[in-house]
N, C-alpha and C positions, 0 to 999 in steps of 0.2 A: 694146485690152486689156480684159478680161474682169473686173469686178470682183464678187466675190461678198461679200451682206452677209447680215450674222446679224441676225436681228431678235428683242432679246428683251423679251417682255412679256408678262405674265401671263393666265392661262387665265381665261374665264369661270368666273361660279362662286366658289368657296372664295377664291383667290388674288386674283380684281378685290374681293370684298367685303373682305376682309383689310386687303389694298393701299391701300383707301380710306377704310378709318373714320378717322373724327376722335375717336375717342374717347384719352383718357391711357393706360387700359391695352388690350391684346383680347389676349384667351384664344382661338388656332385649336386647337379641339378635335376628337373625332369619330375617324373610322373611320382608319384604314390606308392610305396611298395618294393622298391628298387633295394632295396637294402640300404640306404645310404647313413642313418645311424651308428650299425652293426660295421661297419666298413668303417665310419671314424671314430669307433671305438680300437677297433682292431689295429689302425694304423699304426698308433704309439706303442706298439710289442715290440716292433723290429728291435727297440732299441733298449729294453726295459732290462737288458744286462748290463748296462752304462750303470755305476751305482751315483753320478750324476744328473743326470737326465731325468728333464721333470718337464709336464704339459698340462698346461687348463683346456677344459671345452667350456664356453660356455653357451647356457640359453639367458635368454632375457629376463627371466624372472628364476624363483630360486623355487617355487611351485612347480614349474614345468621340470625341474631337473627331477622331481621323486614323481611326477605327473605315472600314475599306471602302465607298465609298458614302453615308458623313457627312457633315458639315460642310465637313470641308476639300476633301474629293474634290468635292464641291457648285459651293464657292466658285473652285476651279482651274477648274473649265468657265464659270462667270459672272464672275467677275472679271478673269480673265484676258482677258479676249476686250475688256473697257473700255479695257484698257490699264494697270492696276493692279499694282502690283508686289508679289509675296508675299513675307515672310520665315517663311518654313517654321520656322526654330529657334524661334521663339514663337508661332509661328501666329498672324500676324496682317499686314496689308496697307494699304498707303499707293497713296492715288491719284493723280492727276497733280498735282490740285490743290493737293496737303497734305492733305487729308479718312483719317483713318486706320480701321478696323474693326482686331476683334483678338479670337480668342475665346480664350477659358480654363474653367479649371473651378472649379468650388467644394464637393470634397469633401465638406469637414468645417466647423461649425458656425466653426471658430474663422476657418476662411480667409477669413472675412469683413472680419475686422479689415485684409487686407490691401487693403483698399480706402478705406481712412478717409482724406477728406481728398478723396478721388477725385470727380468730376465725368464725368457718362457723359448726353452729349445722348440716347443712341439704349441703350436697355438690351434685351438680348435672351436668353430662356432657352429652348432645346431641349430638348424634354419638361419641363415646369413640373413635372409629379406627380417626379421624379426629388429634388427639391430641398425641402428644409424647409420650411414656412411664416415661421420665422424671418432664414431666407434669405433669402427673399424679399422681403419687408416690409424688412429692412435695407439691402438693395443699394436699394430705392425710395426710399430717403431717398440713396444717391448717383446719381440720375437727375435731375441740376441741368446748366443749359446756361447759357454764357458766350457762344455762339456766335452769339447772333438767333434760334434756331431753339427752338421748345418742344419739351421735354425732353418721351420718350415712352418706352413700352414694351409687346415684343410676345412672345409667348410660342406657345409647340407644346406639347401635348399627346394622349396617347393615353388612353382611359377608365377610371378609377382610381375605383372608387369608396368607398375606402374612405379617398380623401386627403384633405387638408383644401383639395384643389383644385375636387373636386365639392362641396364645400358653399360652398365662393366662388362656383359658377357656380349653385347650386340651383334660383335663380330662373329661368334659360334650359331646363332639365330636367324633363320630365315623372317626377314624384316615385314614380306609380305603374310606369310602363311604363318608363322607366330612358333614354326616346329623348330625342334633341333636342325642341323644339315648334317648330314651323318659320315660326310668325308672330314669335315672338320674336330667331329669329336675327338675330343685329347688332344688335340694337336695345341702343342707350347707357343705362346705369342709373348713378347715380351714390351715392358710399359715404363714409363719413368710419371710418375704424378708431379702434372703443373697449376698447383691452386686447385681447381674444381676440374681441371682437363688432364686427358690422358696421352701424351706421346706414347703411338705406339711404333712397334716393328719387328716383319716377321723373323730378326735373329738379333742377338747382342748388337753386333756390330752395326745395324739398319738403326736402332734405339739410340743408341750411341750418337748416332751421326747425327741422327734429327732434332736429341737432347743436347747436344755438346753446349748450346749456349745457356742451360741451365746449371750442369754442373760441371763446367769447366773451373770457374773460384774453386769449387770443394775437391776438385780433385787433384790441382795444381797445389792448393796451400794444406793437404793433408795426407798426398803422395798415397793415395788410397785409389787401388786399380778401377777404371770407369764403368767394369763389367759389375763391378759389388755397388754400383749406385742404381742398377737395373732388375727389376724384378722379373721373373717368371709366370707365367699365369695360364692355365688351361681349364676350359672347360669340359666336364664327362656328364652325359645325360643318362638315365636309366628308365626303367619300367617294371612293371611288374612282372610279366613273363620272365624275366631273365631273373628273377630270386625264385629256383623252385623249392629253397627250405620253406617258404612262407606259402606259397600255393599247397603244398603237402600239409602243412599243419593246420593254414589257416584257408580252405580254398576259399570260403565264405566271405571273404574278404573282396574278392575276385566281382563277385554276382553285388559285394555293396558300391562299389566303381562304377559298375554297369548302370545301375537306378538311379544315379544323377543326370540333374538336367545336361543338355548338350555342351556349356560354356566352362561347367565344371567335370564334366568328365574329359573334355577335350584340353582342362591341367591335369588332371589328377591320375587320366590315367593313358591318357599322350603324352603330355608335358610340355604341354603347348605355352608358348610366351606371352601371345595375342588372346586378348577379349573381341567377340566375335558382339558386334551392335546389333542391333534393333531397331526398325524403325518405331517400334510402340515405347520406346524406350521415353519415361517420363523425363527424365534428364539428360540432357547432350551429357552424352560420355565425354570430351574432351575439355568442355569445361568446369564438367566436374572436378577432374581433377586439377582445373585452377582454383579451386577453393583451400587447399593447402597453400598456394603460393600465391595470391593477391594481396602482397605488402600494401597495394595503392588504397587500401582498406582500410582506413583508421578506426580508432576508437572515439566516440561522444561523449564519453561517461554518462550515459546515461544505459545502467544497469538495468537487467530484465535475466529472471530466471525460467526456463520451459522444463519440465518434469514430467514425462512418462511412467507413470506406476505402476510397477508389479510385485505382488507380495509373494509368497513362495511359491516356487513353479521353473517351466521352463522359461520364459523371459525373463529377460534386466531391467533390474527402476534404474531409468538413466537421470540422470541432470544436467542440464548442461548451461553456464554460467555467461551472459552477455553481455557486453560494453560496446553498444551501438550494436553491428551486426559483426560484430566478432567474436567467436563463441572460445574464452578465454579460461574458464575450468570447466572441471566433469566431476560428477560421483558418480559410480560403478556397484549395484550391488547385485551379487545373483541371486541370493534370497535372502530375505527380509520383512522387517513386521511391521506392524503400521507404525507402533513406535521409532523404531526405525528411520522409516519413511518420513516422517514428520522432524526426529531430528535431522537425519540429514538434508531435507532442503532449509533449516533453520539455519543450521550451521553457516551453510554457504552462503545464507544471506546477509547472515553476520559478518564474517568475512568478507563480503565484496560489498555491505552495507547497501544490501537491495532492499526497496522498499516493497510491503507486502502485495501490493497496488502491482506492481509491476513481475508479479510470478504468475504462472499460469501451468494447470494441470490439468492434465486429462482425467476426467471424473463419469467416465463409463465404468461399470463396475467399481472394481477393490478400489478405484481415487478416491468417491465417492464420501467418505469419512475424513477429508483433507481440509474442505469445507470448514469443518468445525473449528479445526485448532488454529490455522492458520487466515485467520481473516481478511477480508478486501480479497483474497488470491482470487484469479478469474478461472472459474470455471471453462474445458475446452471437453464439449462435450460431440467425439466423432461424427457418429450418426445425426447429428443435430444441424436446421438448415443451415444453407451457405446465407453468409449474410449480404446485406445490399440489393436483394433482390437478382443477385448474379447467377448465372444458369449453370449452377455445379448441382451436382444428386445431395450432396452433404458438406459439412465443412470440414470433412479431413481431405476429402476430394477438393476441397476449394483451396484451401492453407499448402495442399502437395502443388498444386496446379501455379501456384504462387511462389512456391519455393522452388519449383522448377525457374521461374522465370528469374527470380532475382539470382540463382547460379549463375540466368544466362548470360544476365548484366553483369556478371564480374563482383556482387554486392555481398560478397560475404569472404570470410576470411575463419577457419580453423586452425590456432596458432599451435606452432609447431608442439608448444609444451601441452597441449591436449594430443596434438597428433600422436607423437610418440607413445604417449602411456600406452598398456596392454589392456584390450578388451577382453581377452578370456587365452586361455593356453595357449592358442592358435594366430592368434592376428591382434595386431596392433589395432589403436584405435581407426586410425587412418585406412588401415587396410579391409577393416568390418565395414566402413563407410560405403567403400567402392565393390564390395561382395556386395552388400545390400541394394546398393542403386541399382542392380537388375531386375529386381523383384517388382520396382516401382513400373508400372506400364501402364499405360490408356487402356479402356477398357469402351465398348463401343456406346455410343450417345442412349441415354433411355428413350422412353417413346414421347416425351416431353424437350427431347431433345437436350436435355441436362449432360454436362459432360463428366465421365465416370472414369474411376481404376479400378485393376479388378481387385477382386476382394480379398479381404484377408487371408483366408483359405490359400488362397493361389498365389498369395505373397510366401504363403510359409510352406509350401511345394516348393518352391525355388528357392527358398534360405534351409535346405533341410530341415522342416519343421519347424523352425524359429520364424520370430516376429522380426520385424524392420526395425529393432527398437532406438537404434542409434536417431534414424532419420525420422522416426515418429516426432520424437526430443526436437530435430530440428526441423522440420514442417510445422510443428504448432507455434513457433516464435512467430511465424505472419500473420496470428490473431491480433497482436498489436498494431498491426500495420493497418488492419479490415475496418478498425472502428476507434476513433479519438478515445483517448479514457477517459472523458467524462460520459459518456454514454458506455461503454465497456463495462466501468464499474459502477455498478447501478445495486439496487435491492435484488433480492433473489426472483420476487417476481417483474418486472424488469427482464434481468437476464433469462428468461426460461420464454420471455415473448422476442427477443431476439434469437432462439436458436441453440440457447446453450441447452 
């Protein structure tokens, strides 16, 4: 009788280096393709003969753990084949031995709590940049083992440079060119966290010395050796060349790397850390990203809702909810009907008690029917002139050109409890933001000398086919700015000899 065996074990390259460090924490960062999934799936085998030994992965949301081709689809091709038995209703698996894995997700800040008390030998997070910094650092304090075995943790990520994951790795990163450095790779560095800073050093004993004034109390009044108060940490970067199971199976894959623009091929399939600017760039890059952290940004109360609408398709009806220029909730829908639509900007305005006077929607196409139900709302019609008699092509070109400038001033502020929510499988809210602001460019003056972006077309080249929908949401809130509301909200003919 013919016995056929599966042998499985990890690829040279990304996954043997991963597989093998001895470090407390390792960050698999780097390109698209690398294995790096499959690699922290694999990890928690070594010890799956422990009939103690238990390990969560998580991703951020509990959609992305069944997401096609994720985690679970992952873990049904290697675990099963051990002999491991799934329970699908909580995703998570027990092995012959008693040895259990389990993944979940960790949303929101507060889901944390529901770990307290928890003990996790083997901690594991898919796509790290996905997750808090606070997240993070909290579940490491429940990464304690009862079991024999030290208590470890491993992580996946894709290039984020704008998280607080690229500044944990900075030292593996060439600062100028944004690449891995490739004598560094794997190499263990070791860190004690003080507050929001890191003491580092390249051995215990260096970490030690620099940290002594932080835990000298905890190590004097708890006789608990100084070496168990310092963590490990390495970074391993990868590519796609080095997985050639997936180039054999899937080469196609290989040639969809290749067809993105230069900023996103030069993550996804270099692994690059650095966003490469532009001078046609409609928004300073660097102070875009102070729109997350501009505390000095208060709130007026005086509420205003912006609504981007899309009904089923490839775009998101976004909303996004303001108190002065602080855009303070969001609804997310990927498709949706006009009912829909209609209830949820009602909702929110109920909830933040926005007056109908102070919403405003884009009403090109599918908005169009928004008019009806929700009255007083201000119509923001793209192609419609700029107003004041100001030399823009249109007034989505006018309201962008406008929200560039108030980024520059520092006047707005995206608070953290919108940041963090998840825009779609892939990327945080915060993080679509900053994908997106590439797309936004100058485009050159028309023959009237009107100043122009380019057009939608060439905005959704660069978003892979999608729309700017996050920043659409936020570029139209400067309609309230262009014209006092007593001329704003006017009769409909009125508004139609202003431009809407």
């Amino acid at each position: 009788m013919d016995v056929t065996v599966k042998k499985i074990r990890p690829q040279e390259g990304y996954q043997m280096k991963a597989l093998s460090s001895p470090a407390d924490i390792v960050i698999g960062g780097g390109a698209a393709g690398a294995g790096k999934t499959f690699s922290l799936l694999l990890d928690p085998l070594k010890h799956i003969k422990n009939p103690n030994f238990g390990g969560v992965i998580f991703r951020r949301t509990s959609p992305q753990i069944k997401v096609e081709g994720g985690l679970w689809d992952t873990s049904l091709e290697l675990y099963n084949a051990i002999g491991a038995a799934p329970k699908e209703s909580n995703s998570s698996w027990e092995f012959p031995s008693g040895a259990k894995m389990k993944f979940n997700h960790l949303e929101y800040e507060k889901n944390i709590l529901d770990w307290q008390g928890s003990q996790i030998p083997f901690l594991g997070f898919d796509e790290l940049t996905h997750f808090t910094k606070k997240m993070f650092f909290y579940m490491l304090s429940r990464n304690r083992s009862a079991c024999g075995i030290k208590p470890y943790v491993r992580t996946t990520c894709n290039p984020d440079p704008e998280s607080w994951v690229a500044d944990l790795i900075s030292w593996w990163i060439d600062q100028e060119t944004g690449d891995p450095i490739p004598e560094r790779d794997g190499v263990i560095r070791y860190f004690i966290r003080n507050g929001e800073e890191y003491i580092w050093g390249d051995s215990q004993e260096e970490c030690i010395e620099r940290g002594w004034f932080l835990i000298k109390d905890a190590v004097e009044k708890s006789g608990i050796p100084a070496d168990s108060m310092v963590k490990s940490i390495t970074f391993i970067s990868g590519d796609i060349y080095g997985n050639k199971e997936l180039l054999k199976v899937n080469p196609e894959y290989l040639g969809n790397l290749l067809s993105q623009d230069d900023a996103t091929k030069s993550q996804l399939l270099g692994g690059n850390w650095k966003i490469r600017l532009s001078d046609i760039d409609l928004y300073d890059y660097y102070k875009f990203l102070d729109i997350h952290t501009n505390t000095g940004v208060k709130k007026t109360g005086v509420k205003r809702i912006t609504a981007d609408i899309a009904l089923k398709g490839s775009d998101k009806f976004i909303v996004f909810v303001w108190d002065g220029s602080v855009v303070i909730d969001v609804l997310i829908l990927d498709k949706s009907n006009g009912k829909q639509v209609i209830e949820g900007i009602e909702m929110l305005a109920k909830r933040h008690k926005v007056q109908y006077s102070n919403i405003t929607f884009d009403n090109d196409g599918v908005g169009g029917f928004v008019d009806g139900f929700i009255e007083g709302a201000v119509e923001f019609k793209n192609g419609g002139a700029a107003m004041n008699g100001e030399a823009y092509a249109n007034l989505k070109t006018q309201c962008y050109y406008k929200s560039a400038d108030r980024v520059k001033r520092g006047d707005i502020l995206i608070s953290e409890f919108v940041c963090s929510q998840m825009y779609d499988n892939k990327r945080t809210i915060k993080q679509q933001l900053e994908f997106e602001r590439k797309a936004i460019k100058r485009d050159k003056a028309d023959n009237d000398g009107k100043l122009k972006i380019i057009s939608k077309a060439e905005m959704k080249i660069k978003l892979g086919g999608k729309s700017p929908d996050l920043l659409d949401a936020l570029m139209m809130f400067e309609i309230f700015d262009l014209k006092p509301a007593a001329q704003i909200h006017t009769t409909t003919e009125s508004a139609g000899a202003l431009g809407f």
